[in-house]
C-alpha positions in Angstrom: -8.7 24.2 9.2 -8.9 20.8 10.4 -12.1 18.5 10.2 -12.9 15.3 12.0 -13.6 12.1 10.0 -14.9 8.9 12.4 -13.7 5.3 9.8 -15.1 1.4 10.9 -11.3 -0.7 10.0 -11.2 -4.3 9.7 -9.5 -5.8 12.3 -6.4 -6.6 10.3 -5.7 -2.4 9.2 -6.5 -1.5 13.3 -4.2 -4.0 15.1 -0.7 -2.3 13.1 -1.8 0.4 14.0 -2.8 -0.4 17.2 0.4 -2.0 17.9 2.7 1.4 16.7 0.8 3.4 18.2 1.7 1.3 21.5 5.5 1.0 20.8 6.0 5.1 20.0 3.7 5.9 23.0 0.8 7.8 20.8 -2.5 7.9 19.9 -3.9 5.3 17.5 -5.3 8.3 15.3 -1.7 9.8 15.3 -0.3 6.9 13.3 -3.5 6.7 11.2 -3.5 10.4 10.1 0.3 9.7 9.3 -0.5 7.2 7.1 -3.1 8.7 5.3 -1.1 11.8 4.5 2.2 10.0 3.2 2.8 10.2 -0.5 3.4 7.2 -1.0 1.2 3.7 0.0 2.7 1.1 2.2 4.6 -1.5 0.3 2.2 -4.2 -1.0 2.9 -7.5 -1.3 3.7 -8.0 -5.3 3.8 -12.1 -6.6 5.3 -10.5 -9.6 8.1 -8.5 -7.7 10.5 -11.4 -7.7 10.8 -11.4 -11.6 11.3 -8.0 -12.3 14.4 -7.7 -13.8 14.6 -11.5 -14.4 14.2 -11.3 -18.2 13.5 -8.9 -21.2 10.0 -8.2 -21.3 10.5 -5.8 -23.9 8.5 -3.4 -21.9 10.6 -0.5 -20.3 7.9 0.4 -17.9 6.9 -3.4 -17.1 8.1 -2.9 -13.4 5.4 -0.3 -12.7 2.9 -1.4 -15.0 3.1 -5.7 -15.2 -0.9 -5.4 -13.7 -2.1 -2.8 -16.1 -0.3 -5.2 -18.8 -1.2 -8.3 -17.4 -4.9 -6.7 -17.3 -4.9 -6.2 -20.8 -3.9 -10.0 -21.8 -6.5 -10.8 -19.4 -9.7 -9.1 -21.2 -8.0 -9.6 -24.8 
């Protein structure tokens, strides 16, 4: 069963799509749908990434979890 879902994107989320959509000659809702039903997001930008690994945080899961840590200090 399929069902049809209509979204309003920002300019900045439709023009990617826009553009590989143009590149592999599809649809613009191809790529989207694509997207949506990947397992895994699209990288994101991380200020942190850079310094994982760069020192002993102490923390074994401090690559995955440095926001959710970071949070915490935040609110202490």
């Amino acid at each position: 069963m399929t069902h049809s879902l209509t979204l309003e994107v920002p300019e900045n989320i439709y023009q990617p799509l826009a553009k590989e959509a143009e590149a592999k000659g599809r649809k613009v809702e191809e790529i989207a749908l694509e997207k949506l039903a990947k397992d895994e997001p699209d990288k994101i930008d991380d200020p942190f990434e850079k310094f994982i690994g760069a020192f002993d945080s102490g923390a074994m899961d401090w690559a995955n979890r440095h926001d959710e840590y970071l949070g915490e200090k935040l609110n202490a």
